[in-house]
C-alpha positions, 0 to 999 in steps of 0.5 A: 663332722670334721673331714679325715684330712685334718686328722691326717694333717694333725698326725703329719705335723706331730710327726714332722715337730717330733723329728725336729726336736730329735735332730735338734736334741741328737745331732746337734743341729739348729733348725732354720729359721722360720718366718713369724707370719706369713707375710714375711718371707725369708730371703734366700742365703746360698748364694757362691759368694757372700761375707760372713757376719762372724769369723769361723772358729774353732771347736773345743779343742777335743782332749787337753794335749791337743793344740791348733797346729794349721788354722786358714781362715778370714772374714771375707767373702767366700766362693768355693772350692772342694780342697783344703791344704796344710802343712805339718813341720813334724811328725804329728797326730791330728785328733780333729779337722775342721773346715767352714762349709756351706751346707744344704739344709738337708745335709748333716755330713760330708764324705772327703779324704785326706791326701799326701800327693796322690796317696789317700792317707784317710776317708773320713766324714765331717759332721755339721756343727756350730753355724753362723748366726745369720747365714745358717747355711755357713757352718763347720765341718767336723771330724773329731776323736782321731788319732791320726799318726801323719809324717811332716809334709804337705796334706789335701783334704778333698771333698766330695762337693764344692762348697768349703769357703775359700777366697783371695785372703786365703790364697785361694785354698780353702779354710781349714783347722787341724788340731793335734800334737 
């Protein structure tokens, strides 16, 4: 007769597959890599700095009028920050902001908010999107859909953890996308 435990341990693997295939499916998300046998052993890949095997690149742009107005990135080792900065030179409106975002693997969103000076002028949620094909805790940031009317200045987008890529390259300042028109 065979134990109840199996049983058990049948129906929790069912339960933990099928959730996968539902996050894969409806959130957009790849699973992590998994070791091919148990003799191997992934290393570990959330270290504060690291070089990122590809370069950070921009999502499709989400409607055909809008453009890149700020892009801030590079290849370069990253350490972390919570902030992102950019310009506008004209009046503007953002339909999409992007960052390069290093993720737990249990995270698919990130609360921040959007400043001029010391004004919050947006809260909003970045979504997980397209990773790194060998650091997969690297991935994007997103907020896409917006119609958001901003006047010419300095902007802040801010965080609520700090783990947006940022190195000498880029000033300091975390990477960052802002699309619109």
């Amino acid at each position: 007769m065979k134990s109840p435990c199996c049983g058990i341990m049948a129906i929790l693997l069912i339960i933990v597959i099928s959730l996968q295939i539902w996050t894969i499916r409806h959130l957009s998300i790849s699973p992590a890599p998994t070791p091919a046998s148990s003799s191997q052993q992934l290393l570990p890949t959330t270290t504060p700095t690291h070089q990122p095997s590809t370069t950070p690149t921009p999502t499709q742009i989400p409607n055909a009028e809008s453009k890149l107005l700020f892009e801030r990135n590079n290849i370069a080792a990253c350490s972390f920050t919570d902030t992102s900065t950019f310009t506008l030179k004209e009046a503007s409106t953002i339909t999409k902001l992007q960052t390069w975002y290093s993720w737990a693997s249990n995270e698919i969103t990130l609360d921040y908010q959007l400043k001029q000076g010391e004004k919050v002028v947006r809260e909003g949620v970045l979504v997980r999107k397209d990773c790194d094909p060998y650091q997969r805790q690297w991935c994007q940031a997103v907020e896409e859909n917006l119609t958001l009317a901003l006047d010419p200045g300095d902007y802040q987008l801010v965080a609520d953890t700090k783990k947006i890529c940022q190195n000498s390259g880029s000033n300091n300042d975390g990477f960052i996308f802002v699309y619109g028109h």
